[in-house]
N, C-alpha and C positions, 0 to 999 in steps of 0.2 A: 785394768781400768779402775780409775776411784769409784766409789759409790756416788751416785751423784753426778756422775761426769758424762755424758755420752763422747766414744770416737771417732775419727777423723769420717769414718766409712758410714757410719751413723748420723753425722749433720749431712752427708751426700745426701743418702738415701731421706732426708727431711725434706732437705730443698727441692729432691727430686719430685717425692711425694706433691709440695705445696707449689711445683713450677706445674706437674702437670692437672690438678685442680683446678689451676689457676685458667689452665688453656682450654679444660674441662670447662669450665663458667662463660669463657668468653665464647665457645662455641655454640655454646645452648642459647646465650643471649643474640648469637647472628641465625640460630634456627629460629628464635623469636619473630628476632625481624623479619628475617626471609618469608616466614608465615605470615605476618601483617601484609608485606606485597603482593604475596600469592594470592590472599583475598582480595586486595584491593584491585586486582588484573582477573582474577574471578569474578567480581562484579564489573566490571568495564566488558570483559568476553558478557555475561549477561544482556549488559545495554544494548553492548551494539548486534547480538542476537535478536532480540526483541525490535530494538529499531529495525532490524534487515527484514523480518517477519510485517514488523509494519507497513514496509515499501512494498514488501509482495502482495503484500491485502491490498494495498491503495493501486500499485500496477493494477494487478487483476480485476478489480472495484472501475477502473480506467477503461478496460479495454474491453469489459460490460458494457458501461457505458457508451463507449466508441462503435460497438455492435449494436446497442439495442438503437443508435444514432441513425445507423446508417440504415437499419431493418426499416425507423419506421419512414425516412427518407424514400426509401426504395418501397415499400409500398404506397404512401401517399402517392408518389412518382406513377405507378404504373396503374391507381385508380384513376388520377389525373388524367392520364391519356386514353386510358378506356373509358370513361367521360364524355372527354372531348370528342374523342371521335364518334361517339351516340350522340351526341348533341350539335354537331356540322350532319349526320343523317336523318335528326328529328327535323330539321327547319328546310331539306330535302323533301319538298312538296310529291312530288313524282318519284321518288325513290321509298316514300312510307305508303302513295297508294297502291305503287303497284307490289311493294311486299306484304302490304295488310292486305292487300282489295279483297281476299275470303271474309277474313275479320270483321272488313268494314258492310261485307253485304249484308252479317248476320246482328252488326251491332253501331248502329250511326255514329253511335260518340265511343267508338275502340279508341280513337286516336286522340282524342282530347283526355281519355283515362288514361290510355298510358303515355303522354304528354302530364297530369299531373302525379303521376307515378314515378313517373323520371326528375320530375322537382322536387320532391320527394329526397329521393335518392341522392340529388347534390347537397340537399339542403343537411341530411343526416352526415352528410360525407364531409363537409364543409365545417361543420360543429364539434364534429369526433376530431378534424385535422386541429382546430383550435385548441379542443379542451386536452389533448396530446402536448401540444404543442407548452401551454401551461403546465403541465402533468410534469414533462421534462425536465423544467426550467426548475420546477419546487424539485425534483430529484437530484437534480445537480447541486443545487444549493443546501439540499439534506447533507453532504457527503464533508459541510465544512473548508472546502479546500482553500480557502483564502486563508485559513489558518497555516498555512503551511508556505514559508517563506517562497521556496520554488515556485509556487505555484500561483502566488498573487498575482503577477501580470495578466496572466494567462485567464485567470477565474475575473478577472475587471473588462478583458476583451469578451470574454464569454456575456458576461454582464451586458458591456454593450452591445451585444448582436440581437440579446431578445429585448433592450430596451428600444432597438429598435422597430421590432416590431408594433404596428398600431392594432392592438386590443380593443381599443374605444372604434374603429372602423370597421372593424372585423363583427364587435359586437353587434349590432344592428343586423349584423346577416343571421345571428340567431334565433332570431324572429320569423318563423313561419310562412308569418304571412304576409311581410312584405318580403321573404325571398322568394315566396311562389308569383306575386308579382312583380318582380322584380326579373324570375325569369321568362318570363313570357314573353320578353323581345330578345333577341338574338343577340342584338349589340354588345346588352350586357353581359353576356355569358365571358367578353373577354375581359370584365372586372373581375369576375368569380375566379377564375382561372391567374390572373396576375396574384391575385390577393391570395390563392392556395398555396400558390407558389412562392410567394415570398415565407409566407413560414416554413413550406420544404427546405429551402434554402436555408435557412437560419440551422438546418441540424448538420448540415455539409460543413460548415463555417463552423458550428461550435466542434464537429468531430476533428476538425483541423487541430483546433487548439488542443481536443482530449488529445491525439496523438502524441502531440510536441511534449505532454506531459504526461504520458507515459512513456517516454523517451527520457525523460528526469528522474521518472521514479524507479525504471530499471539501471540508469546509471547509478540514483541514489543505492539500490539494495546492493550493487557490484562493489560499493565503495563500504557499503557497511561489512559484506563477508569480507573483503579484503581488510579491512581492521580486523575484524574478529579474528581472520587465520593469524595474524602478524602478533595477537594480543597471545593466541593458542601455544604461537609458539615460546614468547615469554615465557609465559606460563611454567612451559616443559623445561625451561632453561632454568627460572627461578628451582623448581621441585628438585631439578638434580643440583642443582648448587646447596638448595637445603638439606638434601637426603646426604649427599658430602660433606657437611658441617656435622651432621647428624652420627655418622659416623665415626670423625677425629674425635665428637664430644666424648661418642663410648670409648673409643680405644685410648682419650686420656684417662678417663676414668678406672679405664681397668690398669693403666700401669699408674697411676695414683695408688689404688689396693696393692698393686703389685710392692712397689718400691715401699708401704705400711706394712706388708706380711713380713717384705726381706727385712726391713728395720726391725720387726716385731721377731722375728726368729733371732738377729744379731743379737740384738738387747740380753736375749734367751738365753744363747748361747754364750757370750760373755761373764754373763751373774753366775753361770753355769761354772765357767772354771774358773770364776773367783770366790 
């Protein structure tokens, strides 16, 4: 060999060297990328993590609601009628004398005291059922849900069940003392009772609607894991496609060294026996 010259086996072993460099660079630049997706599908698994965590708070937050609904339904419900039916026995002339008549031997006006004892009793019952019933509506309305697209319909019917209720007619009966007057004839006792009952009602009706929506927001969180597993498995597909690239980048690299040692020994042993 000339000085100066490299051999036919020695530009092999060059181009060899700079073919696999070459595939060496272009692998590292697709583990680049591959790493850009894997993040960018690491924050989407995130999202819709979080988002499916948010449906479970809001379900759950739903189906409080939907319970503390019907609790206080079903109690107002079952004072209402224990109520009512002490109040068809109070206007029971001969059914209060003859189960006072000790009572009444030891004290003339037992029955006109516990006659205003029992007004009493609607009138506290009748104020708590209202200021509940207000309590509710500010609680529903704490919770935002109009903000959330699903749930607009549903939070505008809610809306109108308590705008239906009259507040301004109800109010007047929290006054004392025209509801102790006011029960002191019998007649009226079935306005108290309509008018309790219509705000019971209103928690039946809005629990309707909480269900229909938490019916939305466990589809929602089913929809959001089901993204997230689909995103997971990406993921897992991206990581071994890179961890693959990852690999030919090393193994060109080492026959890159490889095919510079064999040239670097050639070179060696040529100079060698000239």
């Amino acid at each position: 060999m000339r000085r100066g010259s490299l051999s036919n086996s020695s530009i092999f072993l060059v181009v060899c060297a700079a073919i696999f460099a070459i595939a060496s660079f272009i692998f590292d630049q697709l583990v680049i990328q591959y790493e850009d997706k894997v993040r960018t599908q690491n924050s989407n698994y995130q999202s819709m993590i979080f988002d499916a965590i948010n449906a479970s708070e809001l379900d759950l937050n739903l189906k409080n609601l939907g319970l503390l609904s019907h609790a206080k339904a079903s109690g107002a419900e079952f004072q209402n009628q224990f109520l009512y039916k002490v109040s068809t026995l109070r206007f029971d002339d001969k059914y209060m004398k003859r189960t006072y008549s000790e009572a009444i031997k030891i004290n003339n006006n037992y029955l006109k005291e516990q006659f205003e004892t029992y007004k009493s009793i609607i009138s506290i019952h009748y104020n708590r059922v209202m200021a509940e019933n207000i309590m509710f509506q500010r609680l529903i309305e704490s919770y935002s849900l109009e903000d959330f697209d699903e749930f607009k319909k549903h939070q505008l019917k809610i809306n109108a069940i308590f705008n239906k209720v009259d507040h301004n007619k109800n109010q007047k009966f929290s006054d004392k003392t025209f509801l102790k007057t006011f029960l002191n004839e019998k007649k009226n006792y079935k306005t108290i009772w309509e008018n309790i009952n219509a705000l019971v009602i209103t928690y039946d009706k809005v629990r309707e609607q909480l269900t229909k929506m938490e019916l939305i927001a466990e589809k929602l969180y089913d929809e959001k894991i089901k993204e997230a597993e689909q995103i997971s498995k990406k993921i897992s597909k991206l990581k071994s496609t890179k961890n693959f690239f990852i690999l030919f980048s090393v193994l060109f690299q080492i026959l890159s060294l490889t095919a510079l040692l064999i040239l670097f020994r050639s070179i060696v042993d040529e100079r060698l026996k000239d």
